[in-house]
C-alpha positions as CSV (number, residue, x, y, z in Angstrom):
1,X,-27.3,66.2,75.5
2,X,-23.9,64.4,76.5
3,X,-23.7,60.8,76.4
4,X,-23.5,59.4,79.8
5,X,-22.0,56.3,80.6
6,X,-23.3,54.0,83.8
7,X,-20.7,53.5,86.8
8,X,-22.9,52.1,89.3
9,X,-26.3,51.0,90.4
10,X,-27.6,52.2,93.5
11,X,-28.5,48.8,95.6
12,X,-30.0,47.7,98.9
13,X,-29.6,49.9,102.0
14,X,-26.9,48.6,104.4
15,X,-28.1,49.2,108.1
16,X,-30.0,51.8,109.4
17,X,-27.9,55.0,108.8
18,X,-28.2,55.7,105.2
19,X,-25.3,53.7,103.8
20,X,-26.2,52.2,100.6
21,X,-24.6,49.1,98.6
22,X,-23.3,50.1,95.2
23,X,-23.3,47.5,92.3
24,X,-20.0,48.8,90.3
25,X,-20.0,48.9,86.9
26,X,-16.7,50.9,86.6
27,X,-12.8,49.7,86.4
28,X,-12.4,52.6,89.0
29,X,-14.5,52.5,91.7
30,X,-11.9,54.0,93.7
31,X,-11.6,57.0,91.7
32,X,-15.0,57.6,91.0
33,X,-16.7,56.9,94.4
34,X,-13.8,59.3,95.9
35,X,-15.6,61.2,98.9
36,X,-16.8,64.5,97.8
37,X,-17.1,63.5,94.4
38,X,-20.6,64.6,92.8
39,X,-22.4,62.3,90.5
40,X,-25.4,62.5,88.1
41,X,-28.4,59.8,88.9
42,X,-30.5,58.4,85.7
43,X,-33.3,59.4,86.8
44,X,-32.0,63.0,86.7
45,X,-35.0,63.7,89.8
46,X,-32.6,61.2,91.8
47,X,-29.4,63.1,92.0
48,X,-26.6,64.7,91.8
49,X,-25.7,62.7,94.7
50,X,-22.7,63.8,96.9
51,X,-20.4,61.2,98.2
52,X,-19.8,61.9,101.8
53,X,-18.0,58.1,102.3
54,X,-17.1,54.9,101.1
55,X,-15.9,52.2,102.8
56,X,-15.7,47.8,101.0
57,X,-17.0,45.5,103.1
58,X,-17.1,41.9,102.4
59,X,-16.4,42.7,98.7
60,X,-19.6,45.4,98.1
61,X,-18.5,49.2,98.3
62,X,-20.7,50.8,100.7
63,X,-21.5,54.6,100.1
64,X,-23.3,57.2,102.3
65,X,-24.8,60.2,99.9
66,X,-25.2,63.5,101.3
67,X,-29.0,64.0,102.9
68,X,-29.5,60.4,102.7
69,X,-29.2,60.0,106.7
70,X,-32.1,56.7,107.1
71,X,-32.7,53.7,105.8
72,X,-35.7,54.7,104.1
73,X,-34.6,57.5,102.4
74,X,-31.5,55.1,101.2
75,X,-34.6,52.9,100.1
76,X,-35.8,55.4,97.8
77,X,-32.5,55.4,95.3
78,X,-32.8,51.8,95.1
79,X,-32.4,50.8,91.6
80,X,-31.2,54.5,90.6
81,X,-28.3,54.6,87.8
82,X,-25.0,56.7,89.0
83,X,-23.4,58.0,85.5
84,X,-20.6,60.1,84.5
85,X,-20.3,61.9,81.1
86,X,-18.4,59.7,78.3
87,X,-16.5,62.7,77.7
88,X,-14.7,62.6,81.1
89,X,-13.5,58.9,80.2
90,X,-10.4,58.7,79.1
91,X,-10.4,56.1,76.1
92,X,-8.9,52.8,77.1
93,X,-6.1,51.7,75.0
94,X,-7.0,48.2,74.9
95,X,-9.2,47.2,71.8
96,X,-10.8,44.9,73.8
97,X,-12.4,47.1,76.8
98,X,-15.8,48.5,75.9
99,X,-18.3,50.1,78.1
100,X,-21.7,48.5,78.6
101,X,-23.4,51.4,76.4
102,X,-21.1,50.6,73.9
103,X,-22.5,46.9,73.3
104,X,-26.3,47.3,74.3
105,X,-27.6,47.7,71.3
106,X,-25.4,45.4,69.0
107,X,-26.8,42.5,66.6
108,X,-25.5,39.4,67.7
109,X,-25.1,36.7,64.9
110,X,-23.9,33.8,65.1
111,X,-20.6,33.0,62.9
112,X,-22.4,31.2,60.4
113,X,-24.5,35.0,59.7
114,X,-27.4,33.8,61.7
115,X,-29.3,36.3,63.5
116,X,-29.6,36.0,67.1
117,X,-31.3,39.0,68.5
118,X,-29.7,42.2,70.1
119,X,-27.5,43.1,73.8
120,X,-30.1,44.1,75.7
121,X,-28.4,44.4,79.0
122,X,-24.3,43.4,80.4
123,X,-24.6,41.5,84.1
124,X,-21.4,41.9,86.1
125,X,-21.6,38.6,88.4
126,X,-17.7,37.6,89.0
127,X,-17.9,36.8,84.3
128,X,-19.4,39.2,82.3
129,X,-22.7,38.2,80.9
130,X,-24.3,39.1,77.9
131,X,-28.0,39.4,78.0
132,X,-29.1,38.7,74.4
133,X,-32.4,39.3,73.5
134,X,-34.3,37.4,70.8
135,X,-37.4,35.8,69.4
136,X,-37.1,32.8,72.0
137,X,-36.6,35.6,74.6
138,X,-33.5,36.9,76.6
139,X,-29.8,34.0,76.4
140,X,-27.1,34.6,78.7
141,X,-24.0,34.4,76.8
142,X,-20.5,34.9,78.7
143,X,-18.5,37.6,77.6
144,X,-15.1,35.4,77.0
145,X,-13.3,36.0,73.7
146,X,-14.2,32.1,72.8
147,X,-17.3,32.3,72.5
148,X,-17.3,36.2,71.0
149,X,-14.5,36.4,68.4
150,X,-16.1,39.5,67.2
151,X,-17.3,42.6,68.6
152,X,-17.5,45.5,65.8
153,X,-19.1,48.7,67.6
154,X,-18.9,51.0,64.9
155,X,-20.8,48.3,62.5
156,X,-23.5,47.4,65.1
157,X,-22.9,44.2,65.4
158,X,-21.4,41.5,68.1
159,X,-20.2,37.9,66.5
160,X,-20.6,34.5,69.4
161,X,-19.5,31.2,68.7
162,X,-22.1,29.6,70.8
163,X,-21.3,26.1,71.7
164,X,-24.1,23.5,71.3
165,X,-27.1,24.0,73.9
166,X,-26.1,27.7,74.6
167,X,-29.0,29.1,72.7
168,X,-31.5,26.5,73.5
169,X,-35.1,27.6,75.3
170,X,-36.2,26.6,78.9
């Protein structure tokens, strides 16, 4: 099995023709949303879905999927995962770009050593957002190089410099 990396989330439906809002999770959206492009769905059952169009509209990219011609159907992909193999991403050259599979996964410890929990999930909302996941449940922790000095993939582990407060409960 090839590693698949996430470059969208299938959203809402957008009127009552089938178009569908895509949450992006790619640098690319141009490239990889291209009309006539094919793309594997996480669920597998979901896809391949065929882009027939694309259009942005007050900053979402809209698509309309081959076969999906109502609102309903668009309903039913709601929530679906649109991937691409890893293999057909060409490495960035900045040390600093990683890909949301990359990190989910990753021990976070503070910079004093103390262990936080794990990523659980990356929220794209205008800042990157860490979703860290520990014993006092899930912290949001912006993904800004001051408050994560450290991010070593290879070593499993993700280093933040919370500021007071940031890991605090409810």
């Amino acid at each position: 099995m090839t590693d698949q990396l996430v470059v969208g989330r299938v959203g809402r439906p957008h009127g009552i023709r089938g178009e569908i809002a895509i949450d992006v999770r790619t640098d690319e959206p141009d490239a990889r949303f291209a009309a006539g492009t094919v793309i594997a769905t996480d669920p597998a059952t979901a896809g391949p879905l065929t882009i027939e169009r694309v259009r942005w509209h007050s900053g979402r990219l809209l698509a309309r999927f081959a076969g999906i011609d109502d609102r309903t159907a668009a309903e039913r992909l709601r929530g679906t995962w649109l991937v691409v193999d890893a293999a057909d991403i060409t490495p960035s050259a900045d040390p600093d770009d990683f890909h949301d599979q990359e990190l989910i996964g990753l021990a976070v410890v503070t910079t004093d050593g103390t262990a936080v929990g794990e990523i659980a999930d990356i929220l794209h909302h205008g800042q990157d957002l860490l979703v860290v996941r520990g014993p006092g449940g899930d912290r949001l922790v912006p993904f800004v190089a001051a408050l994560v000095p450290e991010v070593d993939v290879t070593g499993g582990r993700l280093v933040i410099d919370p500021p007071p407060g940031l890991l605090d409960g409810p």
